[in-house]
N, C-alpha and C positions, 0 to 999 in steps of 0.2 A: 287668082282670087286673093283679096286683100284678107290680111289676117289681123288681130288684135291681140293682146297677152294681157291680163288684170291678174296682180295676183292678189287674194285676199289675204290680210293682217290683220284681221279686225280677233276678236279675244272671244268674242258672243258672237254664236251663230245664225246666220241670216237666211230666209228662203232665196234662190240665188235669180228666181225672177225681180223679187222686189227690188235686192241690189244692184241689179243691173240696168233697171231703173232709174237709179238714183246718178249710174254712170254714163248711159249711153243717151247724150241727150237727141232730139226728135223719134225716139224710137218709143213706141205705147208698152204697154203688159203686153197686149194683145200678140204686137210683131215680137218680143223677146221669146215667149212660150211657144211659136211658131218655128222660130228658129231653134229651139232648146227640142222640140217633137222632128222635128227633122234631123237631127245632129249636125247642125250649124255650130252650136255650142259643146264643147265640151268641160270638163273638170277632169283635169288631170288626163287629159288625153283619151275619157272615157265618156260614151256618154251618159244624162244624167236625166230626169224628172224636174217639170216647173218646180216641184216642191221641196226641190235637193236643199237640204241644209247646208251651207256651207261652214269648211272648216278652217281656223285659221291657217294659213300657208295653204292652201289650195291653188291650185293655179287654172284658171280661166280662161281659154282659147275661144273665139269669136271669128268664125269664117264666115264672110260678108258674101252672099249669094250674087251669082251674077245677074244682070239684068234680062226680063222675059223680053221677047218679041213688045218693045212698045204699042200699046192699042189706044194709044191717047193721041188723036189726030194736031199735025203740025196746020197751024194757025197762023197766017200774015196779020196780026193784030199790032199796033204801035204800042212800043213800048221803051219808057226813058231808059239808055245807056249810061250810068251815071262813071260809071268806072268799067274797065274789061282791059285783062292781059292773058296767055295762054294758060292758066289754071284758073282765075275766077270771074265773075262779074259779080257787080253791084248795079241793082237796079232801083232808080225811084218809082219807085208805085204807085198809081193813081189810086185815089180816094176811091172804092165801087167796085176793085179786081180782085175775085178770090184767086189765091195763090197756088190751089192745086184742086182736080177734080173731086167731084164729090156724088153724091146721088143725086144732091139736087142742083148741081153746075157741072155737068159733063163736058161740056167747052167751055170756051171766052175766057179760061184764066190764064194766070200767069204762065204755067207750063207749058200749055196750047203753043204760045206766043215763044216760049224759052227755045221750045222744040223745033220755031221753024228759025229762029234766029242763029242757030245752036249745033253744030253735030257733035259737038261735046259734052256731055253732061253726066255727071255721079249719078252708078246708082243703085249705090245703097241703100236708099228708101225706096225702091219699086219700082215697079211703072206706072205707078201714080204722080208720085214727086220727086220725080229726076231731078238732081241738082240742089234740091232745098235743103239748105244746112238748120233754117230758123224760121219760124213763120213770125208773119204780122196778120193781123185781124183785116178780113172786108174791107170796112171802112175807116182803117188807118190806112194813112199815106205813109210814102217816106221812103228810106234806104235798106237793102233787104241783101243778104248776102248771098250767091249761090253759088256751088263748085261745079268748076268742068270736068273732074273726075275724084276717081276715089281717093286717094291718097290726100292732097287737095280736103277732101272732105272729113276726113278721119279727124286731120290735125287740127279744124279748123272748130269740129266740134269739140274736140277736146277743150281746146283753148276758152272756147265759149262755156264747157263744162267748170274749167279752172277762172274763171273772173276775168280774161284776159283780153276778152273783146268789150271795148267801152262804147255803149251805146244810149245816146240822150234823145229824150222826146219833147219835146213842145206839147204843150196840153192847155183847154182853156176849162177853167169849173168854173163850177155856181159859187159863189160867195168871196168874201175880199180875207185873204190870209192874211194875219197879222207880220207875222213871224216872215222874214227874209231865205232862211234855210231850214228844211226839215228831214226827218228820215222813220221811217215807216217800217218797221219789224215786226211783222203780223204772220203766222206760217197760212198758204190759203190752200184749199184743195177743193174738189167735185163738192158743189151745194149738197146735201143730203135731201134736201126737201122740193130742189128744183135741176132736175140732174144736165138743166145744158147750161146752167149756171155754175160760175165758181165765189168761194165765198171764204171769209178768214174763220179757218178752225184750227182748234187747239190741236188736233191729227194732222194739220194739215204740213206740207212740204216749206221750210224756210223762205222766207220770201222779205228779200230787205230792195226799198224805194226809197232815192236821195232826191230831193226836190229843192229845186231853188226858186224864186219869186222874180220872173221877170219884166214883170209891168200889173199892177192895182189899173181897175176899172169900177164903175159905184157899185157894179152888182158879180161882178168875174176878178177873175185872176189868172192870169197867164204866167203856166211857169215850164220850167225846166224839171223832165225827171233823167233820173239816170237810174237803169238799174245794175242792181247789185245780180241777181236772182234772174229768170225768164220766163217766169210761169204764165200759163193762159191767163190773158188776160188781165195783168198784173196792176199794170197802173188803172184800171179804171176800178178795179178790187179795191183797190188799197186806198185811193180818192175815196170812195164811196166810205169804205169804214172810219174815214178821219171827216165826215161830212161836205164834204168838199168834193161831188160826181163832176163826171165829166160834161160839158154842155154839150148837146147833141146827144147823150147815150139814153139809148132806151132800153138795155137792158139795164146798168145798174143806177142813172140817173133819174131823179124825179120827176114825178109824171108831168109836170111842168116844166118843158124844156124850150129851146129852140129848135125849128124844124131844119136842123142841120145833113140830111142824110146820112146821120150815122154819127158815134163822139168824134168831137175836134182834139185831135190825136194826129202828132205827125214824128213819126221817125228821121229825127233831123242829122244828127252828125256817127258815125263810124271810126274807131279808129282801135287797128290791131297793129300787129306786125306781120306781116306777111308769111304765111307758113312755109312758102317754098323759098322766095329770093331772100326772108327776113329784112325787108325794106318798114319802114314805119309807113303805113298808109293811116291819114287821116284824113276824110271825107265829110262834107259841110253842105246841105243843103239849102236852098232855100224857104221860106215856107209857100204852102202853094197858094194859089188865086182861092180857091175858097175860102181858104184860111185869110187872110190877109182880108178880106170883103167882109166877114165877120168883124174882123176887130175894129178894122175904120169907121162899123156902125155903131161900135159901143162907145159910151159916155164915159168921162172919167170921175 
């Protein structure tokens, strides 16, 4: 069983679900306070309450539960091999593939397909999402990272936790950006008034977006984001509050869009260090056929 050690420094004391939150990324409230009513988690070797204050020097134990009996059926679905060595793959992503089951997609996703591809796979998120270190949205395309097991996965989210996975998007919006480079420090969190929405509030979790301008159209703008940050649904957040949604989105774009199946959004380039061999991998996509039929329609 894979363990973890955090020790808390902090001066001002924290409830130790919220902070564990802010450290363990892909993990909810929900799955931390599960693991803390199990004693998964401990403080100081003891266990504790979702609502344990923490104190400074405390020390944090995290045993990462083994995987149940998988009950998410393995799936011959095609799926792009973009990168794979014996700890991870990178996959591209079709536009249209949700990436782990849900209520209302119990197959045809990505895991389906991971599983039959796969006898390897992390899993420390569950038996829902074997292997997923990071998600991307429905209908974003692009390069998506996942570990063949845990260790693999621990470190990879760390690094992702630390800034140290760089990950750029292609995006197309509504309107023509003046400006050649920008960057977006807005914190966003859960909509209050629309709760499958996310939206920038003053409460809300840090969130910085670097954008660069890579081609002017008479009514769009194709650019480069990079984030800083990973939050749901970040760049189309963060577009939307600087006026500039994404074309295609129907959730934060204007009701007048193009009928794109979803924002034009693609997860285009990767690059970390490798957590196990510490090789540099940098990984370069294309953009896809949808993408690309879009833009040859637009005017400049």
């Amino acid at each position: 069983m894979e363990k973890k050690e955090i020790l808390f420094t902090n001066t001002n004391s924290e409830r130790i679900d919220k902070f564990l939150l802010s450290q363990l990324q892909d993990f909810s409230r929900t799955n931390i306070q599960n693991l803390i009513s199990e004693d998964y988690i401990l403080v100081n070797e003891k266990p504790v309450k979702s609502n344990y204050k923490l104190k400074e020097n405390d020390k944090i134990t995290i045993k990462f539960k083994e995987a149940d009996e998988l009950d998410v059926v393995k799936q011959d679905i095609p799926i792009k091999i973009f990168y794979e060595d014996d700890y991870l793959i990178v996959i591209n992503k079709d536009k249209g593939m949700v990436v782990h089951p849900s209520a209302g997609h119990k197959d045809g996703t990505l895991v389906n397909a991971l599983m039959y591809h796969s006898e390897k796979l992390s899993s420390i998120n569950g038996v829902i999402r074997p292997g997923i270190v990071h998600r991307i949205d429905k209908d974003t395309s692009g390069l998506l990272i996942v570990a063949k097991d845990d260790t693999t996965h621990i470190k990879l989210s760390e690094m992702i936790s630390k800034k140290e996975v760089k990950r750029k998007y292609y995006a197309l919006v509504h309107g023509v950006i003046k400006h050649d480079y920008g960057t977006i420090d807005a914190p966003i969190a859960r909509n209050p008034k629309e709760r499958k929405e996310m939206a920038v509030i003053d409460e809300g979790k840090p969130s910085i977006t670097h954008f660069k301008v890579i081609e002017r159209f008479e009514k769009y703008t194709l650019i480069e984001c990079e984030l800083e940050t990973g939050r749901t649904h970040q760049i189309r957040v963060h577009m939307k509050y600087i006026n500039f949604p994404l074309v295609g989105d129907l959730v934060y774009g204007p009701r007048k869009t193009m009928n794109t199946n979803g924002q034009m959004l693609h997860s285009k380039t990767l690059e970390f260090v490798h957590p196990i061999t510490n090789k540099t991998i940098f990984l370069d996509s294309d953009l896809p056929e949808y993408f690309n039929e879009v833009l040859n329609g637009l005017e400049h």
